[in-house]
mmJSON file of the N, C-alpha and C atoms, coordinates in Angstrom:
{"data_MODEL":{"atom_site":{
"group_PDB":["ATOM","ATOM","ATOM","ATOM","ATOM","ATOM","ATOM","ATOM","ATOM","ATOM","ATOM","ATOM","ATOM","ATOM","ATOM","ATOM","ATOM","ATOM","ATOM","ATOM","ATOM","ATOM","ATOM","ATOM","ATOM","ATOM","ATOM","ATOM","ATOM","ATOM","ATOM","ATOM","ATOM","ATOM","ATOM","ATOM","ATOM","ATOM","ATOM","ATOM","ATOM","ATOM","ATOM","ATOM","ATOM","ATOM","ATOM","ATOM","ATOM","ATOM","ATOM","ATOM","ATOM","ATOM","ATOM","ATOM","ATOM","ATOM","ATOM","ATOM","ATOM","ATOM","ATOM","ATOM","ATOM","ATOM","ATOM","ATOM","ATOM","ATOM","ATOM","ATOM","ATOM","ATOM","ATOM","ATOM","ATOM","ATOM","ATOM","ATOM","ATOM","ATOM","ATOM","ATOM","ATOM","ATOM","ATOM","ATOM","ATOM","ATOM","ATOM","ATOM","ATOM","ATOM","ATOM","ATOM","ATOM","ATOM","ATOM","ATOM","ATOM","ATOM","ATOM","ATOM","ATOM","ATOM","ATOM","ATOM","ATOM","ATOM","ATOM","ATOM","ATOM","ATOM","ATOM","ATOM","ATOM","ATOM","ATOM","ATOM","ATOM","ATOM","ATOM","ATOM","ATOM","ATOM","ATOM","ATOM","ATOM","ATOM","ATOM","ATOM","ATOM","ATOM","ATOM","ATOM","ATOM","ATOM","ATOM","ATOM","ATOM","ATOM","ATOM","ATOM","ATOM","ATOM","ATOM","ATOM","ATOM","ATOM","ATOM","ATOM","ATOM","ATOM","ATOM","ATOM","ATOM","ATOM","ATOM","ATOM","ATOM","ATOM","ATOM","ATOM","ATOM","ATOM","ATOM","ATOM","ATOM","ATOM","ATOM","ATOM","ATOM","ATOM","ATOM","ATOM","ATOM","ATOM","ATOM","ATOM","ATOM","ATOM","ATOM"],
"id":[1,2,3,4,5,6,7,8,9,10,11,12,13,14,15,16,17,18,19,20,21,22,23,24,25,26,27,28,29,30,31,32,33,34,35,36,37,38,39,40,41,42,43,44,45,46,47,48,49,50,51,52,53,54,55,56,57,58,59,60,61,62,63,64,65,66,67,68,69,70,71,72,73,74,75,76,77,78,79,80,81,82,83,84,85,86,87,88,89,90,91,92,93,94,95,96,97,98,99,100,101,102,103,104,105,106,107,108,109,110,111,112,113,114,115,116,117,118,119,120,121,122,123,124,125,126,127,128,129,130,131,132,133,134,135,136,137,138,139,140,141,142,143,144,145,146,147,148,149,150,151,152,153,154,155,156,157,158,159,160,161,162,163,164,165,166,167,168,169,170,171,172,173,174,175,176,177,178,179,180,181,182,183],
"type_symbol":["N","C","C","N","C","C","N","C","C","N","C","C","N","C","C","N","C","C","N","C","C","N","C","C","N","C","C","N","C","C","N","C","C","N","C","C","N","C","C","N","C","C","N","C","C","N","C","C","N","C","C","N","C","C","N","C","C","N","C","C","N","C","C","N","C","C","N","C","C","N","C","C","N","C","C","N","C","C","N","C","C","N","C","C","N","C","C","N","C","C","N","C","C","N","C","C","N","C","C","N","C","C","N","C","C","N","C","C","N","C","C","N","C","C","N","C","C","N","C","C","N","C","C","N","C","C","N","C","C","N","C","C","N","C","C","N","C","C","N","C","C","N","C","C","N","C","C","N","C","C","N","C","C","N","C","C","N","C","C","N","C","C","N","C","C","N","C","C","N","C","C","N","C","C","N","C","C","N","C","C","N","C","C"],
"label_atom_id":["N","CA","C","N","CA","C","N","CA","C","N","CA","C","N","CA","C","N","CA","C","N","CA","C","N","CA","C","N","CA","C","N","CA","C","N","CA","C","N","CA","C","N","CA","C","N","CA","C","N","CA","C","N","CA","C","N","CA","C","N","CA","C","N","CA","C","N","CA","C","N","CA","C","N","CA","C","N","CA","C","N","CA","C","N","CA","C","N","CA","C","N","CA","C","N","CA","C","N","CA","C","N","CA","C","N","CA","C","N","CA","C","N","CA","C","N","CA","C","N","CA","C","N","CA","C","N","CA","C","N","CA","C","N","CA","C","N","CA","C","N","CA","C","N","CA","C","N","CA","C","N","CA","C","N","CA","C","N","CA","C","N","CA","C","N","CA","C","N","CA","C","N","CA","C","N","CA","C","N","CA","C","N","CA","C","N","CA","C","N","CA","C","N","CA","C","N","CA","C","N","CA","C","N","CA","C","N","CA","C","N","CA","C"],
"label_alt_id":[null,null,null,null,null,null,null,null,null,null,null,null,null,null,null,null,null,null,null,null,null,null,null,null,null,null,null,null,null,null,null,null,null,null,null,null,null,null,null,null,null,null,null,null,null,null,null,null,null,null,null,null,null,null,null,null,null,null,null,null,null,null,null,null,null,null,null,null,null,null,null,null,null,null,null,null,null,null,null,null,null,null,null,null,null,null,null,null,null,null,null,null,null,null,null,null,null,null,null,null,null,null,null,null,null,null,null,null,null,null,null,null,null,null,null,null,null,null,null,null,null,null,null,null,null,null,null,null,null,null,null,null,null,null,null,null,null,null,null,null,null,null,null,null,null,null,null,null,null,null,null,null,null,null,null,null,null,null,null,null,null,null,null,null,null,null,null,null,null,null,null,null,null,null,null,null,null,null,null,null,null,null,null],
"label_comp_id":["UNK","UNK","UNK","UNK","UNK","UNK","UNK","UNK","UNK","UNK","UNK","UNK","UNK","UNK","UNK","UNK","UNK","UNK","UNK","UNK","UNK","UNK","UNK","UNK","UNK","UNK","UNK","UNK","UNK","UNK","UNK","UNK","UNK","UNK","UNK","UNK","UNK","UNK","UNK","UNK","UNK","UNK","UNK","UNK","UNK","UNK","UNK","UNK","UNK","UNK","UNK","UNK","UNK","UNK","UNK","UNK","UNK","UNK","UNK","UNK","UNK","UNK","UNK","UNK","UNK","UNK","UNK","UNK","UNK","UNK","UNK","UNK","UNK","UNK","UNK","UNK","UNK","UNK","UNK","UNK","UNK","UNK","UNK","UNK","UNK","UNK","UNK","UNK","UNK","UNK","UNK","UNK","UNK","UNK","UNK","UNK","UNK","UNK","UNK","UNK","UNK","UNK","UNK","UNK","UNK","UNK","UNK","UNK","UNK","UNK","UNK","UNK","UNK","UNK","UNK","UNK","UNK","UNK","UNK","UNK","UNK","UNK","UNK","UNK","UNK","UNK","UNK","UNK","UNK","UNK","UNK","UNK","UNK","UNK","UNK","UNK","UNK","UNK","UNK","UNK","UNK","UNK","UNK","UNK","UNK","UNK","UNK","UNK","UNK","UNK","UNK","UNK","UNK","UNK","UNK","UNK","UNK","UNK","UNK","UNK","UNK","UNK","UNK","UNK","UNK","UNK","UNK","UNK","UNK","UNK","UNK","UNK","UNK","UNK","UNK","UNK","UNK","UNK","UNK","UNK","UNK","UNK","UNK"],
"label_asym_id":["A","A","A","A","A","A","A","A","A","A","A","A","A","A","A","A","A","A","A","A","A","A","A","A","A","A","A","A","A","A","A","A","A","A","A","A","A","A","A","A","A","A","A","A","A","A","A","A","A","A","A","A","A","A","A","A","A","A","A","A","A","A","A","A","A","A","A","A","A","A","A","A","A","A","A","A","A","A","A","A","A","A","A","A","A","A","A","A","A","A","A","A","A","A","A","A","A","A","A","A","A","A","A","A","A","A","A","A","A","A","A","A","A","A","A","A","A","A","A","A","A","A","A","A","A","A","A","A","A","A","A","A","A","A","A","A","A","A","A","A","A","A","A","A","A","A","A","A","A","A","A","A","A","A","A","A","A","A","A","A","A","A","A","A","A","A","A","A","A","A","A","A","A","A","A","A","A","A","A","A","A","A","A"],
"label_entity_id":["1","1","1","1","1","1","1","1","1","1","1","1","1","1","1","1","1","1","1","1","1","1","1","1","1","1","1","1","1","1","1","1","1","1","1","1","1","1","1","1","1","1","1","1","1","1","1","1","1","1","1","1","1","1","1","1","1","1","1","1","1","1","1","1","1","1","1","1","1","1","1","1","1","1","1","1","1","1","1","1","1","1","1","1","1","1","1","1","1","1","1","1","1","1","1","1","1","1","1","1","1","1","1","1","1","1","1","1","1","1","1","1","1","1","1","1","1","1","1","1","1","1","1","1","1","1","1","1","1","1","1","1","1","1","1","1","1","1","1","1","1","1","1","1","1","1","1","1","1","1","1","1","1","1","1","1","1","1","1","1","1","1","1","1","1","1","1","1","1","1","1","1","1","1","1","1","1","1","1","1","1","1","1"],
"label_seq_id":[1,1,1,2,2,2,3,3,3,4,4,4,5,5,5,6,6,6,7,7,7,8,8,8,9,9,9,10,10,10,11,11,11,12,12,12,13,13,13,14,14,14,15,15,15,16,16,16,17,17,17,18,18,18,19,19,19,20,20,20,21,21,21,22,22,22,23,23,23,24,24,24,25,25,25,26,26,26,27,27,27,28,28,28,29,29,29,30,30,30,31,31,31,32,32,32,33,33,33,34,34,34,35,35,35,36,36,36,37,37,37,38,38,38,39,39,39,40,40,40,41,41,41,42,42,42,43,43,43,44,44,44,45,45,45,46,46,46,47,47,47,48,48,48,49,49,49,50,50,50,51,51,51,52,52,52,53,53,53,54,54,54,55,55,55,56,56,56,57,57,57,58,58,58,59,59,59,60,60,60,61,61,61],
"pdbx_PDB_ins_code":[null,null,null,null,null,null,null,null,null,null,null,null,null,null,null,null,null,null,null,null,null,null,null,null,null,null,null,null,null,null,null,null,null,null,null,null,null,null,null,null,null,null,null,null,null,null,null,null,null,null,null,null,null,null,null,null,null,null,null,null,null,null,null,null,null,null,null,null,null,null,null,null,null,null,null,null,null,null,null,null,null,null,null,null,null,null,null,null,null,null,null,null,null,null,null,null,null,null,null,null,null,null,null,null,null,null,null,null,null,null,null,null,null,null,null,null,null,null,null,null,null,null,null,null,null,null,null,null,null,null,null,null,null,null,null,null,null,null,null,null,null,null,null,null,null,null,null,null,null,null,null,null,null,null,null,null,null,null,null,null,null,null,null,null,null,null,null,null,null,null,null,null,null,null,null,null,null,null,null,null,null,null,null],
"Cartn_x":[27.219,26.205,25.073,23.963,22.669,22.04,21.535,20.573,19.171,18.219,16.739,16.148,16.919,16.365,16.793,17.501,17.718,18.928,19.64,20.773,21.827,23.349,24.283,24.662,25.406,25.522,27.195,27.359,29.114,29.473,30.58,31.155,32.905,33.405,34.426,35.007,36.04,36.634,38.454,38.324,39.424,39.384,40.151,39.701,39.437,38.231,37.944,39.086,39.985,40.596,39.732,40.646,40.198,39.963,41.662,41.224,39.899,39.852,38.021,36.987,37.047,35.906,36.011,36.468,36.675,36.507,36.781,37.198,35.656,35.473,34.563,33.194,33.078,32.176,31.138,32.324,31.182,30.361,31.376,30.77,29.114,29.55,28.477,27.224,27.509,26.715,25.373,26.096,25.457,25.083,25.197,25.016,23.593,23.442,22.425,21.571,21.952,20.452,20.071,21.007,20.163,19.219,19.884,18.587,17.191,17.626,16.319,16.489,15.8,15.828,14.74,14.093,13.164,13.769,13.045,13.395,13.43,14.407,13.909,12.336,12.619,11.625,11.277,10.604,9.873,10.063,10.276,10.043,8.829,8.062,6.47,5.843,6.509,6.799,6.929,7.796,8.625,7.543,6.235,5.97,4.487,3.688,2.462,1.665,0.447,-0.283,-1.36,-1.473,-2.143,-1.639,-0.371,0.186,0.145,0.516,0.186,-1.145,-1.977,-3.3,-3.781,-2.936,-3.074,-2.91,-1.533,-0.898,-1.832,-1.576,-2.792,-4.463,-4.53,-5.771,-5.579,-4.416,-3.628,-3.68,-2.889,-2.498,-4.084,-4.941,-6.419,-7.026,-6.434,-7.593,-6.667],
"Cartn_y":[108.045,109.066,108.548,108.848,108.316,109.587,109.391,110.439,110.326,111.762,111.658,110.232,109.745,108.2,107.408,107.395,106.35,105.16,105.937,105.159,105.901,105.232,105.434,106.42,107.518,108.448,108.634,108.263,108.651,107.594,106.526,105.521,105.746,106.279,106.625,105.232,104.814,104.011,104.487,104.228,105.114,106.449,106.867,108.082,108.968,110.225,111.38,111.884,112.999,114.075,115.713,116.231,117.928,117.627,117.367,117.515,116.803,115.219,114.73,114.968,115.851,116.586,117.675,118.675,119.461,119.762,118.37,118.467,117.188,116.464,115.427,115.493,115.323,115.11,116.877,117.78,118.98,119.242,119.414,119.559,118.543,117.468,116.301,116.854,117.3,117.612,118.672,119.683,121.195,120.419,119.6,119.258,118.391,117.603,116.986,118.026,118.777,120.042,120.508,121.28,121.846,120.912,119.305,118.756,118.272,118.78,117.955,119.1,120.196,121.161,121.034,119.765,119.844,119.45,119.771,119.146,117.665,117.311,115.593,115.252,113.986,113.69,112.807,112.637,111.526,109.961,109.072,107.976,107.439,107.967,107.46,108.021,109.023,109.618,108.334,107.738,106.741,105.703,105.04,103.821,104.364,103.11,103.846,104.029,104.861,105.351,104.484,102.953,101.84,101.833,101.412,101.077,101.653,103.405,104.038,104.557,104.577,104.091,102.864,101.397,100.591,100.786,101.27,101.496,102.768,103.533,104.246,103.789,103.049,102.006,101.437,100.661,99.591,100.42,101.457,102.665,103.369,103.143,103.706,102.641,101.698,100.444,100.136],
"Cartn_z":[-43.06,-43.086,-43.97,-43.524,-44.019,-44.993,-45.951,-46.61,-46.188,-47.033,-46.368,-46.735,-47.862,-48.574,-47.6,-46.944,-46.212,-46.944,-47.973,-48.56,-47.416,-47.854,-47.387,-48.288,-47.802,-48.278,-48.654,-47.099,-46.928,-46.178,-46.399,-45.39,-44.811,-44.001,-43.8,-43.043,-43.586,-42.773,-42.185,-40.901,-40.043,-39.701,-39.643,-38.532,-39.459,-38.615,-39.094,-39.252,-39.407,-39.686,-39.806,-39.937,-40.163,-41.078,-42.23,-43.679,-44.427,-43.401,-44.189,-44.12,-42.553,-42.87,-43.296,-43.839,-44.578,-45.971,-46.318,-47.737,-48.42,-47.408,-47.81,-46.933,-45.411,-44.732,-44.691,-44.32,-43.875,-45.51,-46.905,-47.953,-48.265,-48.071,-48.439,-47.298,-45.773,-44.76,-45.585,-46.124,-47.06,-48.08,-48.59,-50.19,-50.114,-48.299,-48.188,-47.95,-46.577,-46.412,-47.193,-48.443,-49.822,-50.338,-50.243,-50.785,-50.29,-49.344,-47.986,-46.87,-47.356,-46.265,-45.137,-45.11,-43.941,-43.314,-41.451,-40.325,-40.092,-39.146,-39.543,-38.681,-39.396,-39.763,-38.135,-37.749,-36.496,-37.002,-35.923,-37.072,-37.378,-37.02,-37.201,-38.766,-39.29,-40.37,-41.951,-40.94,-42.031,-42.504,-41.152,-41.09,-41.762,-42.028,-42.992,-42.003,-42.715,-41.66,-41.026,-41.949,-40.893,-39.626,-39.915,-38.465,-37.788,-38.322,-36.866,-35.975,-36.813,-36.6,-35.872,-35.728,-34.965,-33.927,-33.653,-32.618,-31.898,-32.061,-31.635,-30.925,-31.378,-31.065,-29.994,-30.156,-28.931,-27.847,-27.854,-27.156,-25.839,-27.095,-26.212,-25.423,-25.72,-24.921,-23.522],
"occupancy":[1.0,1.0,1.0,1.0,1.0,1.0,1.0,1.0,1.0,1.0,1.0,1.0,1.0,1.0,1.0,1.0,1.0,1.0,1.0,1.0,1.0,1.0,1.0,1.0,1.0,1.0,1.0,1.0,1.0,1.0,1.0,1.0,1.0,1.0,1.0,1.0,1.0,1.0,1.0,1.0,1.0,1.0,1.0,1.0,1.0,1.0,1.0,1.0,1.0,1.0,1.0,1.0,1.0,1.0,1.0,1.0,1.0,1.0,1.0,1.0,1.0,1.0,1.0,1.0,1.0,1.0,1.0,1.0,1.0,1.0,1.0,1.0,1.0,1.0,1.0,1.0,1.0,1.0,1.0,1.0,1.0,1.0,1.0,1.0,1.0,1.0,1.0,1.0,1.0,1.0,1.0,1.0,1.0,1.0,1.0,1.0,1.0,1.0,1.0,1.0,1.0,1.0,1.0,1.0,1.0,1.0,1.0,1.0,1.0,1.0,1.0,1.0,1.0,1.0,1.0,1.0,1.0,1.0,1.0,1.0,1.0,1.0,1.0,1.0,1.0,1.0,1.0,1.0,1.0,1.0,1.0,1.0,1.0,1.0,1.0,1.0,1.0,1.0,1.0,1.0,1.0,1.0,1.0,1.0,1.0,1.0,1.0,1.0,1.0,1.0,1.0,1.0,1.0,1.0,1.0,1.0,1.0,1.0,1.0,1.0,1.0,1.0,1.0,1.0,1.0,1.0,1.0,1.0,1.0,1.0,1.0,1.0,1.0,1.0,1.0,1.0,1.0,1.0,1.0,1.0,1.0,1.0,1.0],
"B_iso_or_equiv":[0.0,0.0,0.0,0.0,0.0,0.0,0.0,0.0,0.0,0.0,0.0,0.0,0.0,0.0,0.0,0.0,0.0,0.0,0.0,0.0,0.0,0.0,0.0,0.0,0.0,0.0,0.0,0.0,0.0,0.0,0.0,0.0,0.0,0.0,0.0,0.0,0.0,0.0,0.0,0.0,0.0,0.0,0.0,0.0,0.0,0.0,0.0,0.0,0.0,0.0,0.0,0.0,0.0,0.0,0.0,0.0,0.0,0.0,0.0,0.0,0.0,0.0,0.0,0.0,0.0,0.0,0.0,0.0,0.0,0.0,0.0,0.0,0.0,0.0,0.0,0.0,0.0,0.0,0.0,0.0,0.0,0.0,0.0,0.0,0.0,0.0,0.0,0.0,0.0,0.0,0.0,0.0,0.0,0.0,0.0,0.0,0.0,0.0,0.0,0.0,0.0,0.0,0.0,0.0,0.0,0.0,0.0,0.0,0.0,0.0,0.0,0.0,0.0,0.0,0.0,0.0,0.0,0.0,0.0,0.0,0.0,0.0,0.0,0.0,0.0,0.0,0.0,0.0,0.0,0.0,0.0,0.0,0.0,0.0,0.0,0.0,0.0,0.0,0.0,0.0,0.0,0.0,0.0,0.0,0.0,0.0,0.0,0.0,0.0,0.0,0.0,0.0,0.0,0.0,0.0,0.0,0.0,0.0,0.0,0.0,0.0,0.0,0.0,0.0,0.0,0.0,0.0,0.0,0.0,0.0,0.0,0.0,0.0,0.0,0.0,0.0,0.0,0.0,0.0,0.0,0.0,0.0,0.0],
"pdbx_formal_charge":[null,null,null,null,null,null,null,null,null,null,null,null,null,null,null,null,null,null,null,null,null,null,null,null,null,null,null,null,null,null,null,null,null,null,null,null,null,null,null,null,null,null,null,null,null,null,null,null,null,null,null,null,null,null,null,null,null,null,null,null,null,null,null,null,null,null,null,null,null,null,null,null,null,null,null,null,null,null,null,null,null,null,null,null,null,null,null,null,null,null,null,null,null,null,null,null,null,null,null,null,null,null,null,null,null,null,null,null,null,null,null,null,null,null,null,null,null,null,null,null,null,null,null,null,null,null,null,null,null,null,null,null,null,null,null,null,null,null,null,null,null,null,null,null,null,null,null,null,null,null,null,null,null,null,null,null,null,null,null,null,null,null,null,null,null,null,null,null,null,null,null,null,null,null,null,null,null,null,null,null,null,null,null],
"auth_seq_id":[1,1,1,2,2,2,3,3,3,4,4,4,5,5,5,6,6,6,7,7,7,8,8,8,9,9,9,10,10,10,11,11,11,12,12,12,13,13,13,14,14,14,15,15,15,16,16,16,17,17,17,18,18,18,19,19,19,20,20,20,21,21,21,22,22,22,23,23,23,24,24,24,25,25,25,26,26,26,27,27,27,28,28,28,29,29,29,30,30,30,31,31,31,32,32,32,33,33,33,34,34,34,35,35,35,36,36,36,37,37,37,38,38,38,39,39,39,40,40,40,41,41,41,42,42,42,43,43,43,44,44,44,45,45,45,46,46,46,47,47,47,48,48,48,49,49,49,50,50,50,51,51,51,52,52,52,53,53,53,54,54,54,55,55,55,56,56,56,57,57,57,58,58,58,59,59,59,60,60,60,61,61,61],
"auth_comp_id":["UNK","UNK","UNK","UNK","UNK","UNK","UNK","UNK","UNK","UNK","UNK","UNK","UNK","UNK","UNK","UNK","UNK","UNK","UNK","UNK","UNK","UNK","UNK","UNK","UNK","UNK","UNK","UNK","UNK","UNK","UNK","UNK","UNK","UNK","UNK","UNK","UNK","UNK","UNK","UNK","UNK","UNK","UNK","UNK","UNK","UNK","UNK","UNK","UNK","UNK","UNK","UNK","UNK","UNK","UNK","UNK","UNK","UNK","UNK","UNK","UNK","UNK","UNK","UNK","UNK","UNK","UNK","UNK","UNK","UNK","UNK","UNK","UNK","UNK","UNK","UNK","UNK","UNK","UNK","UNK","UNK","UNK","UNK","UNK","UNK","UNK","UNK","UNK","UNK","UNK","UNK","UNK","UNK","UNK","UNK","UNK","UNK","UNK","UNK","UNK","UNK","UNK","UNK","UNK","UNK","UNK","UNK","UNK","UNK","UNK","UNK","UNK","UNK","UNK","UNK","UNK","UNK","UNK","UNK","UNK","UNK","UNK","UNK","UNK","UNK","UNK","UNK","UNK","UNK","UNK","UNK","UNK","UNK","UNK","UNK","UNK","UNK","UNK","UNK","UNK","UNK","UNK","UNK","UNK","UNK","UNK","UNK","UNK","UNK","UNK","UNK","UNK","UNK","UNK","UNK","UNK","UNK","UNK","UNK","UNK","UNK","UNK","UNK","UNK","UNK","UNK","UNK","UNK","UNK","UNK","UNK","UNK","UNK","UNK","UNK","UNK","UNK","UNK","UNK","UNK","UNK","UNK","UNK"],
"auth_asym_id":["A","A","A","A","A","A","A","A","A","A","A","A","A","A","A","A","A","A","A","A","A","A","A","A","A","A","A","A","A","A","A","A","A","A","A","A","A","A","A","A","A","A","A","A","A","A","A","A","A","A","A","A","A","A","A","A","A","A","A","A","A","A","A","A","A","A","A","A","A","A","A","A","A","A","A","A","A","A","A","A","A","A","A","A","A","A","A","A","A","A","A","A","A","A","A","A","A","A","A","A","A","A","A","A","A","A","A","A","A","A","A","A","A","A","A","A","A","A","A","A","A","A","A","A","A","A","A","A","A","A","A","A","A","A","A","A","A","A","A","A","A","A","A","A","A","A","A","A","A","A","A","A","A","A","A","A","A","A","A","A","A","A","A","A","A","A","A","A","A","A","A","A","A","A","A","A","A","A","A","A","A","A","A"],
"auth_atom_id":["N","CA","C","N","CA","C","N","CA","C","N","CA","C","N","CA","C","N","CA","C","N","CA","C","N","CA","C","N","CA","C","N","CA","C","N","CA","C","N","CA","C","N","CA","C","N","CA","C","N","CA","C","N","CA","C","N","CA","C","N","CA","C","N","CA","C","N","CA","C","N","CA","C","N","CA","C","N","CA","C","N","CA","C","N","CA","C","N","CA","C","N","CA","C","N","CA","C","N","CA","C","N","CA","C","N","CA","C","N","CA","C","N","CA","C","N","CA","C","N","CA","C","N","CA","C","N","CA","C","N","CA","C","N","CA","C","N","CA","C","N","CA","C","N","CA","C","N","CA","C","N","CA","C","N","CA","C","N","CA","C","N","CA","C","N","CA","C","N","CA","C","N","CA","C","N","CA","C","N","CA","C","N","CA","C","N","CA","C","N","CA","C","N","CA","C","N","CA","C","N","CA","C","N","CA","C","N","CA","C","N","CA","C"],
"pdbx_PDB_model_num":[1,1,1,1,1,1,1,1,1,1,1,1,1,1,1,1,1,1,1,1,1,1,1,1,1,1,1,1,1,1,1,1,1,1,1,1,1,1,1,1,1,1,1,1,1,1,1,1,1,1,1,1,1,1,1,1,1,1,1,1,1,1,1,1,1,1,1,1,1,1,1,1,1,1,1,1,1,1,1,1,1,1,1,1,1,1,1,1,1,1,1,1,1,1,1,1,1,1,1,1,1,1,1,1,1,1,1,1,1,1,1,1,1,1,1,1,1,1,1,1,1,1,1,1,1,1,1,1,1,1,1,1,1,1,1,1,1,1,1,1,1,1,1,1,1,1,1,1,1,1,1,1,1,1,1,1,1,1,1,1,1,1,1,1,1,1,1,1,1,1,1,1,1,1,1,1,1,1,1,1,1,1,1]
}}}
């Protein structure tokens, strides 16, 4: 699981279960939205706004 930072948040290795998500995955799920209650994000969001401004350019010609 990824955060709004873009770190790793949660790495599960082997199988889900009830009890991991229960006890580990759904908790960590709430613990991220409280902290990042916006919608996600686009990825054009991520990249600076030169580029997308280039691209955009490219895009018109």
């Amino acid at each position: 699981m990824i955060d709004a930072e873009g770190r790793i948040a949660f790495k599960q290795v082997g199988p889900v279960t009830p009890e991991i998500y229960r006890e580990k995955i759904g908790p960590l799920i709430e613990r991220l939205r409280r902290q990042n209650p916006e919608e996600p994000r686009d990825i054009e969001d991520d990249r600076s706004n030169d580029a997308v401004k280039e691209d955009r350019k490219l895009e018109q010609k």
